[in-house]
C-alpha positions as CSV (number, residue, x, y, z in Angstrom):
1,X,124.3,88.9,121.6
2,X,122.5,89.4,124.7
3,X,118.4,89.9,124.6
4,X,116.4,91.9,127.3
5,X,112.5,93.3,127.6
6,X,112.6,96.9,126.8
7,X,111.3,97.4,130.8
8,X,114.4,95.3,132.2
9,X,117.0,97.2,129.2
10,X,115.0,100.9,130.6
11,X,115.6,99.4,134.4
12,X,119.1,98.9,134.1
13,X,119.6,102.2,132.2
14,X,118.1,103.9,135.1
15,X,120.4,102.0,137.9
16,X,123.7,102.5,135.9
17,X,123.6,104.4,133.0
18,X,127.1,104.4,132.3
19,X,127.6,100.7,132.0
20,X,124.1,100.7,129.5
21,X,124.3,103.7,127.8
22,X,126.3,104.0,124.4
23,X,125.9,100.2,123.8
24,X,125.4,99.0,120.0
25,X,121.5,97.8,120.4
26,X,118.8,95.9,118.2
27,X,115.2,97.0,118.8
28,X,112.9,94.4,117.9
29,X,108.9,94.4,118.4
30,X,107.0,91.5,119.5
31,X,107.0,89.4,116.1
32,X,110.5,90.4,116.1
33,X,110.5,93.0,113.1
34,X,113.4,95.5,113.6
35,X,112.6,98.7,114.8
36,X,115.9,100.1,115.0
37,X,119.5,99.4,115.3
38,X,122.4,102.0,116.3
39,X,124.6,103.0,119.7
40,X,121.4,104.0,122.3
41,X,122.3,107.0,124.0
42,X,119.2,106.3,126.6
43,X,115.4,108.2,126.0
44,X,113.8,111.0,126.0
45,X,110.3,112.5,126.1
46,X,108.9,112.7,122.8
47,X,108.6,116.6,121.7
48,X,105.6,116.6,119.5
49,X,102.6,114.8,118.3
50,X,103.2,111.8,115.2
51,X,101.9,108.4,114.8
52,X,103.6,105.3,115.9
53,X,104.6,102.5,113.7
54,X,101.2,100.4,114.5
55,X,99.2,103.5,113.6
56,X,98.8,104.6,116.8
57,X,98.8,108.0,118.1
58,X,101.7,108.9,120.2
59,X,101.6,111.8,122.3
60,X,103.7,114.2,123.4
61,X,105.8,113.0,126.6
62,X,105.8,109.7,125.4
63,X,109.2,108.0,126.2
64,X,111.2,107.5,122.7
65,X,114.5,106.0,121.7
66,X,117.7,108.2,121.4
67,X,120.6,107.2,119.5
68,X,123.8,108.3,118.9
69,X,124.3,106.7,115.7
70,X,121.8,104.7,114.0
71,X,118.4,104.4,114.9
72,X,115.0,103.4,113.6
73,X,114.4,102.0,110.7
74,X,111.6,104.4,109.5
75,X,114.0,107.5,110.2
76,X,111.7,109.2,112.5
77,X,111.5,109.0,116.7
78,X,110.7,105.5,118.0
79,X,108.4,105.0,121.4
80,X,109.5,102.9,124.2
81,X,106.9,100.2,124.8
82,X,107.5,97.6,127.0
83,X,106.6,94.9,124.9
84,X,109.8,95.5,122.7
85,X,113.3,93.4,122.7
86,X,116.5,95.2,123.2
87,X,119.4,92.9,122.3
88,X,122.7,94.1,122.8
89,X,124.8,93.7,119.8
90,X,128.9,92.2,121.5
91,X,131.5,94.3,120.5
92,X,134.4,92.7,118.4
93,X,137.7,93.6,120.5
């Protein structure tokens, strides 16, 4: 298992997605409390208004989480924050 900052994971998303996109990833917050787990597909604006999982408003526009399988742990849209972990779960060949 690799680990990355969410801001280096989004970085290299954005230079190659298809090398980065699809890949079985952990999201973990600071304390390292799993947000979500599941095959990231890359993000996404957030569509509408909801609250975050520290309670916190999150607007729409807000960059969230989109997975093709998986996903966060609370069942509803996650928001990128750059203080987040991204480790990359290796594949078993």
């Amino acid at each position: 298992m690799t680990q990355y900052s969410a801001s280096d994971y989004r970085t290299k998303l954005k230079e190659d997605f298809e090398t980065w996109t699809g890949q079985h990833v952990r999201v973990r917050d600071q304390a390292g409390a799993l947000l979500a787990d599941g095959a990231l597909t890359g993000f996404k604006p957030r569509s509408a208004l909801g609250l975050g999982p520290d309670g916190h408003a999150s607007m729409p526009g807000d960059t969230v989480y989109g997975f093709a399988s998986g996903g966060p742990v609370t069942g509803d849209e996650l928001a990128w924050e750059p203080a987040q972990n991204i480790e990359v779960v290796e594949q078993e060949v």
